[in-house]
C-alpha positions in Angstrom: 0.0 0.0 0.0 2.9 2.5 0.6 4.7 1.7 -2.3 1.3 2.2 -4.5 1.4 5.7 -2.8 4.6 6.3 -3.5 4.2 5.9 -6.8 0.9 8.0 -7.0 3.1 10.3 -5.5 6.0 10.4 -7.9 3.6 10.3 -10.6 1.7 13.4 -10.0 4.9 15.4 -9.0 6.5 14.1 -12.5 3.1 15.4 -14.7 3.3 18.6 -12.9 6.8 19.2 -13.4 6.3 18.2 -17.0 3.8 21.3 -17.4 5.6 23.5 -14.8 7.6 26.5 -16.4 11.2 24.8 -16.4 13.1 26.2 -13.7 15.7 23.3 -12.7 17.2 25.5 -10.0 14.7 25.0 -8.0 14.3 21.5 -8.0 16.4 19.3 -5.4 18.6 16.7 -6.9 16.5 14.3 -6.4 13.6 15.8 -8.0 16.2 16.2 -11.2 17.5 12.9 -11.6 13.9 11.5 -11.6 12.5 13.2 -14.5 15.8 13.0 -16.5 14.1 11.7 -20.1 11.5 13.4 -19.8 12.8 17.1 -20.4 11.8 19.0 -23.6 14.0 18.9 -26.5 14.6 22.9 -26.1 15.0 22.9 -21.9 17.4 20.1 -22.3 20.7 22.2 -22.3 19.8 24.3 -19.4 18.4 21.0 -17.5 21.9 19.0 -18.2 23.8 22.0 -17.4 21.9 22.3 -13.7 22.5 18.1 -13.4 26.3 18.7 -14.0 26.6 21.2 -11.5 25.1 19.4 -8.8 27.2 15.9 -9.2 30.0 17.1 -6.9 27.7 17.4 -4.1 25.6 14.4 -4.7 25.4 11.3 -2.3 26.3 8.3 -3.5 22.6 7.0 -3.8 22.3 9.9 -5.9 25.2 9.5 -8.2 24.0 5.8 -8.8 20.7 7.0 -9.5 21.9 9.8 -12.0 24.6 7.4 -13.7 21.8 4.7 -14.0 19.7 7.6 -15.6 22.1 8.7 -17.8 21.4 7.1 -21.1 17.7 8.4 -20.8 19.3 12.0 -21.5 21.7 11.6 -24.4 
């Protein structure tokens, strides 16, 4: 039941980032490496650089979570 929420969750804060104005500076780490493949062709330049600049300070959870998520950007 919590992991259904979870994902009910996740899902609602990934459709309203999707139709959000684009403002990655804002958004934890977290929040970034979860909706990595999903950023619009034209924000995706501004949204890698924000990424990039954050991967010195990431945990390691975080840098196995943006390395796994990776591909989904190229």
């Amino acid at each position: 039941m919590l992991k259904f929420f979870a994902m009910l969750l996740s899902s609602l804060l990934l459709i309203s980032l999707l139709y959000a104005e684009e403002n990655f500076s804002e958004m934890s780490t977290q929040e970034l490496i979860s909706i990595m493949g999903y950023i619009k062709k034209e924000n995706l330049e501004k949204f890698k650089k924000e990424l990039e600049s954050r991967v010195l300070t990431m945990s390691e959870a975080e840098k196995k979570a943006y390395g796994k998520n990776l591909e989904k950007v190229k």
